[in-house]
Every structure is written in C-alpha cells, then in structure tokens.
N, C-alpha and C positions, 0 to 999 in steps of 0.2 A: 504494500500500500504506500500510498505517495501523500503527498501533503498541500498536493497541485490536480487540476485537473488538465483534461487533454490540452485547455485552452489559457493554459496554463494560471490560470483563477486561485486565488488562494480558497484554500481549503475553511479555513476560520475567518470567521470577521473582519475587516482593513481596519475596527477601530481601535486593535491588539496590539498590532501593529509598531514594533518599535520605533521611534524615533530618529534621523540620521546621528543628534548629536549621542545618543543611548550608544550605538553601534560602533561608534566612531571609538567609544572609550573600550568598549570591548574588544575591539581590533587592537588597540595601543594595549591593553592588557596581553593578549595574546603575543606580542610584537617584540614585551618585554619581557616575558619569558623566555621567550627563545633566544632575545641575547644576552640573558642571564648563563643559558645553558652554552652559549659559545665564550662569554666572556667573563664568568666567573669561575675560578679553579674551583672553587667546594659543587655549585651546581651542576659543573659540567663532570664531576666525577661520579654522582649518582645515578643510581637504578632504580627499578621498581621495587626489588627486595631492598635496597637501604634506606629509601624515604616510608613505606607502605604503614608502619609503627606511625608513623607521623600524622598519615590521613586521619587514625584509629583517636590520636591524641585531639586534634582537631573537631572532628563528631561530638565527641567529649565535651571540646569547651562549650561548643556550636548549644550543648545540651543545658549547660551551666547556664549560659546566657540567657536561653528561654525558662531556664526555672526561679531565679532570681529576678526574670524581669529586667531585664541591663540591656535595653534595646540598642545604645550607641554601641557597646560591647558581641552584641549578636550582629551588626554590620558586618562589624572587623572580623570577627569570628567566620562568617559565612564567605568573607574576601578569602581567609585563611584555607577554606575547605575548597572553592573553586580555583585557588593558587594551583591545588596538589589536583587536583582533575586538569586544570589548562599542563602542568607540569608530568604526570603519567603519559598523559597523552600524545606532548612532546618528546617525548623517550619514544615513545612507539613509533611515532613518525619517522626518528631518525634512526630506526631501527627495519624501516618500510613494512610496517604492520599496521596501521593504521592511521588515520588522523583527526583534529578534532572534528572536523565535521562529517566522518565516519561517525564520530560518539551521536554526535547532533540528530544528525541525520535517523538512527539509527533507534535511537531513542523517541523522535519525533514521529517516527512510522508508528511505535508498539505503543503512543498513548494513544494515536487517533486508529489503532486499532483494536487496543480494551476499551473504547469509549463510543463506539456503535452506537448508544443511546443523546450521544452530543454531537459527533459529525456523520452517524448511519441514520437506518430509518426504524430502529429497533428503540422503547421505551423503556424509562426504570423511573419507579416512583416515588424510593425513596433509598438511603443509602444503604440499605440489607440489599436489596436488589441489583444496587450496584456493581458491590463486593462477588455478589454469588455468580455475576456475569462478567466480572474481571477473571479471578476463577475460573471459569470456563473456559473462554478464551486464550487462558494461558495453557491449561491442558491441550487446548487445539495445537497450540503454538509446537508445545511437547509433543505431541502423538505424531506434526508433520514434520519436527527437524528430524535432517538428517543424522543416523547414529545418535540421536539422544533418548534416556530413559523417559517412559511414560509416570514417573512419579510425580502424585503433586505436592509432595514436601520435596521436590527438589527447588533450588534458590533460597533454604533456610540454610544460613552459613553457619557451619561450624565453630565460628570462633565468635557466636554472641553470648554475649552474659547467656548462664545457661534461663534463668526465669524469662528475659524478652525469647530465647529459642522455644522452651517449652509453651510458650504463649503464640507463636508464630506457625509453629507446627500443628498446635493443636486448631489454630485459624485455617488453617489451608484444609486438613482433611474436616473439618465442619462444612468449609466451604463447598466440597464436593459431597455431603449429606450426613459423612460420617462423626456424630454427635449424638450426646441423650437427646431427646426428644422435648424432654422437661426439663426444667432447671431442678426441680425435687433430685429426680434422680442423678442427678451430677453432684448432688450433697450430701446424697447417701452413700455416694463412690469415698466422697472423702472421708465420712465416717468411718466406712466400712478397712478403708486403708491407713485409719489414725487406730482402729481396735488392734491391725494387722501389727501396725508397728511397735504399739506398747507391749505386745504380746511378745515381739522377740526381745524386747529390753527386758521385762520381767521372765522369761524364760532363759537370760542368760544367755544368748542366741552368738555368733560371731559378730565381730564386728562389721564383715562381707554382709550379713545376711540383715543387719541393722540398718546397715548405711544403704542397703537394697530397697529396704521399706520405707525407712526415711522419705526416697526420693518417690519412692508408689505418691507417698501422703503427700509432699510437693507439688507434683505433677497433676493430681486432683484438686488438690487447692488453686493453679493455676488455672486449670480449668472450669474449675465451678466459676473462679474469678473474672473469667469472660464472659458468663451466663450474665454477670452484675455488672457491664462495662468498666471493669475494675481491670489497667493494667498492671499486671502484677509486678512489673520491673520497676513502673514509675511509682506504685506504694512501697514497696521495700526501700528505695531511694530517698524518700520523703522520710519513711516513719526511723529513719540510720539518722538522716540531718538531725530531725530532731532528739532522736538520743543523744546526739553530739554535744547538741546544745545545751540541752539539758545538763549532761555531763560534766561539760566545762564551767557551768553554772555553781556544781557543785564542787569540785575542784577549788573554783574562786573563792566561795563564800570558806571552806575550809583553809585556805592561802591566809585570808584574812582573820582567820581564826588561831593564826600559827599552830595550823595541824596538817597534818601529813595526811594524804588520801589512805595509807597503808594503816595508820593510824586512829582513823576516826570509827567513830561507834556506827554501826550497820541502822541504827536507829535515828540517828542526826544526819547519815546518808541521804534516807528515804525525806527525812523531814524538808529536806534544801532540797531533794528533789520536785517536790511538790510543790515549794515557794517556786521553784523555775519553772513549773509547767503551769500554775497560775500567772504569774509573769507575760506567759508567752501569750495565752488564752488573751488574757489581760489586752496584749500589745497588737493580737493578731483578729480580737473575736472570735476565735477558733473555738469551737464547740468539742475540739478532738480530745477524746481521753487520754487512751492507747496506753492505759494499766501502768506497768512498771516501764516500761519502753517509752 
C-alpha cells in the first residue's frame, strides 16, 4: 500500500500537511547527523550494538518526563530519542541497508494499512474495535510475509521489563479471542494461583518450584489487571516512587532525630511513615492508601 494514489493525491488530508519551514529543520536535522558521523571521531566510531543501551536509556527518560509532567524536559527528551532513530538509520545507510526514508516510508504504509477504518472503507466505533482490527491485520501481515512465523505474540520483545511483556503478550493473544470471557473469572485465576503459591511456601517446596508459582500468581494479576485498565508496569512504577518517598521521609525525620535508620524502633518507623503518607495525600489530594507500601 502507498500513501499516494494513481494521480498521485495524497492519501490524508492537505491540512496535515507539514509546513516548508517544519521540513526545512528536519532536513538540517538529518544533514547534521550525518556530518557528525563523518566528522566527529566518537560518532563516526559507533555501531548499532555500541549506541543501542543508549536508545533503551533514552525511552526511559522520554518516560520520566511524561510522569513528572516536565513538558520542556519531554521536548528535549523526544529530540534525544529521534537523534538515535535519525542516527541507526545513518549506520545502515552507510552500511547500504537501508535509509531513512526506507524507515519512513515503511512505517507510513503499515499505519494506513492497520487503519482501514481512517483511510479504507471499513468502520470501528470505538477503540476495543480498533485494537481487535489492528490485530488482525497484523496477523494478515504475518501469515503473508515471507519465511515468517504465524505467531501473534511475535513483536513482544524480549528484553521488556518483564510486567509491561507479560501485559503485552497477554494483549495480543486477547486480541485474537484468546481470554476469560468475564472479568470474574480472570480473578478467580489469580486466587486460584495465590492458594497454589502459599501452598509450596508452606509445604517447604524448592525454591525452582516457588519462584515457579510466584510468577503463575504475577502473571494472573497482570492479567486480571487488564480486565480493570490497570497497567500493570505503570502501577508498580508509581506505587516504588512513592515508597521512595515515603522512605526518605523517614530517613529524614530520623536524621533529624540523630538516629540511625538501623537504629530506630520499628514502631516510630511506621509512625513517620504515616506522617509522610498524610503529607503526601495532604500535598497531592490523593485518596491512595497503598497499606504499608
């Protein structure tokens, strides 16, 4: 699929449409990457395996910014992440594997090809119908490439925090039907694999066969956790900050107490804990318990 038709029309709207002066900078973007790679010794000595940790650090901050709200911060952050896309890209080129507007291009086909319902003649009315018609289409996508697996957990990568992978995997095969039916029974799964796992703790079980269950009981929670739009990477991430904070809270007030965290009573712990989680509430409106945590 093309992004043009025969008469060569664009495909989307003209009022989308970038700007000359938009383009201009993007080009000079592009212009100075590539004489960074011919005339800078550190740039021009890297690969895709020596910068590739770097993209990873990047996403990261990219993530930071949007959770703290630091919008000037999430600019620079986002210049940061298309540096290392304009900069892969450049390696590959001068490597004659591709170039960026192979990326472009390339990428530009497979959105107005999952999105039938905005440039085909095909409907969706709301965004579940969306997803399960994205989905689909990517299976198509799979079933026609050449040499590739019919899987549709293939594209969940390996190396994601494992809670966003277990939340990603279990999206895809939902998205092809495979799910409870209820939300009941997706929380009867995690019951059923919270009794499984106490049972090898209290039975003295291996640690293999523990840490086995463990993740059963994870992996259910993970999923129930989708039945509630609850992602389960972005609450564990939140409910650690706020331990954090909380933490340091206590730390502080025991600093000022000239006592040593090693040192202080378990009962004047929990006490300054609770002064920092009213604090927070205090400072945030936050209605969040979250117990000891």
């Amino acid at each position: 699929m093309t992004v043009h038709t025969d008469t060569d029309e664009k495909i989307y709207e003209e009022t989308f449409a970038e700007s000359t002066d938009r383009l201009e900078a993007y080009g000079d973007f592009i212009a100075i990457v590539k004489q960074l790679r011919r005339d800078c010794p550190w740039d021009r000595e890297q690969t895709h395996e020596s910068v590739k940790h770097l993209l990873i650090e990047e996403a990261y901050e990219v993530v930071e910014a949007i959770d703290e709200g630091h919008w000037d911060d999430l600019a620079e952050e986002l210049g940061d992440v298309f540096l290392h896309v304009l900069f892969h890209a450049t390696i590959a080129e001068e490597n004659g594997r591709f170039t960026i507007r192979d990326v472009i291009e390339a990428e530009t086909d497979k959105l107005v090809r999952r999105h039938p319902h905005v440039f085909g003649d095909q409907s969706a009315d709301d965004p579940d119908a969306v997803a399960a018609s994205w989905e689909e289409v990517k299976q198509q996508e799979r079933e026609e490439g050449e040499g590739a697996t019919a899987s549709v957990l293939e594209g969940v990568p390996a190396q994601l925090p494992a809670l966003l992978r277990a939340h990603r995997t279990q999206e895809k095969a939902a998205g092809v039907g495979f799910a409870f039916p209820e939300r009941e029974e997706a929380w009867a799964k995690v019951e059923e694999e919270m009794e499984e796992f106490r049972d090898t703790v209290e039975s003295d079980a291996s640690p293999r066969r523990r840490e086995d269950e463990f993740g059963d009981l994870l992996f259910a929670l993970v999923n129930y956790a989708r039945y509630t739009d609850v992602n389960p990477e972005n609450a564990l991430r939140e409910t650690v900050d706020r331990f954090m904070t909380r933490f340091q809270h206590v730390e502080q007030q025991l600093s000022e107490q000239e006592v040593t965290i090693d040192e202080a009573d378990l009962s004047e712990m929990r006490r300054l804990w609770g002064e920092a989680k009213a604090v927070e509430q205090e400072s945030t409106g936050s209605e969040l318990d979250g117990g000891e945590a």
